[in-house]
C-alpha positions in Angstrom: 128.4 117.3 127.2 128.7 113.7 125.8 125.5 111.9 124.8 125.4 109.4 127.9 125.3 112.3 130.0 122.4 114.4 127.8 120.4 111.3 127.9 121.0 110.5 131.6 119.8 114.1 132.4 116.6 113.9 130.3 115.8 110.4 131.9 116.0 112.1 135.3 114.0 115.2 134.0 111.6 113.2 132.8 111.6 111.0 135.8 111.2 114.5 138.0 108.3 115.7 136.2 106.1 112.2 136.7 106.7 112.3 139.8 105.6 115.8 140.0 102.7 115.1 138.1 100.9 112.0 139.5 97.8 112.9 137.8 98.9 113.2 134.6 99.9 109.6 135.1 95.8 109.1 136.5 95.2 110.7 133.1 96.9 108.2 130.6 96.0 105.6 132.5 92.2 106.8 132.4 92.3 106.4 128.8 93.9 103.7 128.3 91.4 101.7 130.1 88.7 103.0 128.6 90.5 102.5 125.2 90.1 98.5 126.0 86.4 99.2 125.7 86.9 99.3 121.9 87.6 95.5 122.1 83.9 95.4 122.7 82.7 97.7 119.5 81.0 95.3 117.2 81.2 95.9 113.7 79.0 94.9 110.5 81.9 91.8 109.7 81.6 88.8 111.0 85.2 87.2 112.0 84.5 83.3 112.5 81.5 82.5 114.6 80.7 86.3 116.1 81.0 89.6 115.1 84.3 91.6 114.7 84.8 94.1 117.0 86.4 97.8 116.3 89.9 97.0 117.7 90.6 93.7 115.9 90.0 95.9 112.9 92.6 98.7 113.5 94.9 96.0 114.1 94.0 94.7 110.6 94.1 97.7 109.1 97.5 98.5 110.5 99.0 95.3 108.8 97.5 96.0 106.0 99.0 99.2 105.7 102.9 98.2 107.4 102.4 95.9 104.6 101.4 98.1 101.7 103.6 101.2 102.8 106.0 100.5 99.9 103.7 99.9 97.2 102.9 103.0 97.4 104.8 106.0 95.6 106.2 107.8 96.9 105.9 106.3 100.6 103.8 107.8 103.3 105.0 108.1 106.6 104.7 105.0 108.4 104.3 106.7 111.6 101.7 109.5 111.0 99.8 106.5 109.0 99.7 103.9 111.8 99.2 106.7 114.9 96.3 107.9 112.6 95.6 103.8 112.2 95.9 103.9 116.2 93.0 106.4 117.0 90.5 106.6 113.8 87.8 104.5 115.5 88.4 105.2 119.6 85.2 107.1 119.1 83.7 104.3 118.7 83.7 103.5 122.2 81.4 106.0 123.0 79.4 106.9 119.2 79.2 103.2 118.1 80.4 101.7 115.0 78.4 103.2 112.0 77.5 100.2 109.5 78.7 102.0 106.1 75.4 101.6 104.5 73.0 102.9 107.7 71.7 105.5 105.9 69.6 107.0 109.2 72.6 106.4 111.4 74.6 108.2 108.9 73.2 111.4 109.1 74.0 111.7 113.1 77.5 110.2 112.5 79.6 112.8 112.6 78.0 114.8 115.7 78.1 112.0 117.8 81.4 110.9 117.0 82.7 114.6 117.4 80.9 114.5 121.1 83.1 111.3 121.4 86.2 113.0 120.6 85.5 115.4 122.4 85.3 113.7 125.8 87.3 110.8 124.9 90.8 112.7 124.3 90.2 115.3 126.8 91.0 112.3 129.4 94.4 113.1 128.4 97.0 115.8 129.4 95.8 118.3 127.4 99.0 118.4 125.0 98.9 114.7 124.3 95.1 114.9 123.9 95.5 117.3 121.5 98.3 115.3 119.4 96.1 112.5 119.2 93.2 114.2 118.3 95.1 116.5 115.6 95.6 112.8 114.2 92.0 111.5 114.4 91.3 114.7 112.6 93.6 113.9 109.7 92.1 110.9 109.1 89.0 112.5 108.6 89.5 115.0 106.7 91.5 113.3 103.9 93.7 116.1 103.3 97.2 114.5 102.9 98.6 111.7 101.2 99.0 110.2 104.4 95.4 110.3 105.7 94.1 108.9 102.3 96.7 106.0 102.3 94.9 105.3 105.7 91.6 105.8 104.2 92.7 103.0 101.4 93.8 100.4 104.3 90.5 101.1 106.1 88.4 100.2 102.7 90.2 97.6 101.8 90.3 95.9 105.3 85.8 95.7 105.4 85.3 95.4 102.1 87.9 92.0 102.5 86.5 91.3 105.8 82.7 91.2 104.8 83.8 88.9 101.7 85.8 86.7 103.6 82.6 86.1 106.1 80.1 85.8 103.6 78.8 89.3 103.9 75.6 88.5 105.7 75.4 92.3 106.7 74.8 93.1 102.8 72.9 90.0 101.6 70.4 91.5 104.9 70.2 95.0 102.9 70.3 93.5 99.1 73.6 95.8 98.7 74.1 96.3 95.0 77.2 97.0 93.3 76.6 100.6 92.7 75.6 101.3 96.2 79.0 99.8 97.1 80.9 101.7 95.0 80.0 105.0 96.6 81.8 104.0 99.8 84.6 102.1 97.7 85.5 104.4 94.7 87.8 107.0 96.6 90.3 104.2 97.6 89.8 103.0 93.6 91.0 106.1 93.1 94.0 105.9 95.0 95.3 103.1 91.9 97.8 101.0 92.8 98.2 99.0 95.5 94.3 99.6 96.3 92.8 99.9 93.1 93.3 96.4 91.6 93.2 94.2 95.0 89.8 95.9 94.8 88.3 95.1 91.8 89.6 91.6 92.1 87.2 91.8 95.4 84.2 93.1 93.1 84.7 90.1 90.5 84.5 87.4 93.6 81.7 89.1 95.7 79.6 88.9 92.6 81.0 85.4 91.6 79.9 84.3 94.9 76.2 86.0 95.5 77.1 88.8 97.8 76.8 91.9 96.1 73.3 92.5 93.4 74.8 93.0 90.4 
């Protein structure tokens, strides 16, 4: 069968099952619309005049890491990076934005944001739910190269977003250098690109009063 015809045919399989389906239509657009809800997740940062909010990050963070991909060797997968990228804070809708250095709001972290994945992707059909929680998942648990490539991105967008702002979340907690370096040394680790964009941040925080020496 030529191609034309294949893709014809898929198009009006495809076409047959949505209409068969109407609520699996209901469904995506369910969680879409509550996914605009993460524009309204404020963050730690400050971006301007107000706070940052959750989504403006992930878009930052996806640039940063479209832009970084081929630093890196060998190169992740762009697409397993950026859908990871995509989803890693949508539980912030529901479990808030944890500030990195909350150390009460730490310990419940991970339960509520489970919860939040929990209810969040089960909006969805329950294969695509599954897909994009499989990815949320990865990102998490830091696993593959791919995962801590996102992890790097992540890092390195706050960490450049508080210094650019002035940091007034960490001048609020006197945040010292060490204390920093707990959340930042597993991108460090990563080396190049991450490693000495990084330390270049540490020598101009401290130049500039932000973190305690």
């Amino acid at each position: 069968m030529p191609s034309d015809d294949r893709s014809a045919e898929r198009r009006e399989g495809l076409n047959q099952q949505a209409k068969a389906a109407p609520e699996r239509q209901e469904a995506f657009l369910a969680f879409l619309a509550l996914a605009d809800r993460l524009k309204h997740t404020l963050r730690a940062a400050h971006t301007g005049e107000r706070r940052e909010n959750s989504a403006e990050h992930a878009w930052h963070v996806a640039l940063i890491a479209t832009t970084l991909a081929e630093e890196v060797v060998p190169r992740p997968d762009l697409g397993r990076v950026l859908a990871m990228i995509a989803v890693h804070d949508v539980v912030e809708i529901e479990a808030g934005d944890t500030f990195a250095f909350d150390d009460a709001g730490l310990l419940t972290q991970l339960e509520r944001e489970r919860a939040a994945a929990a209810r969040i992707f089960g909006l969805l059909p329950p294969e695509t739910g599954a897909r994009l929680r499989e990815s949320w998942e990865e990102f998490e648990a830091q696993e593959t190269p791919e995962a801590r490539f996102a992890m790097g991105c992540d890092r390195l967008q706050g960490f450049l977003q508080q210094i650019e702002c002035g940091a007034p979340a960490w001048k609020e907690i006197g945040l010292t250098k060490a204390r920093s370096l707990v959340r930042m040394q597993p991108a460090i680790d990563l080396g190049a690109p991450f490693a000495p964009m990084i330390l270049a941040l540490y020598d101009r925080a401290l130049a500039e009063g932000l973190l305690v020496p």
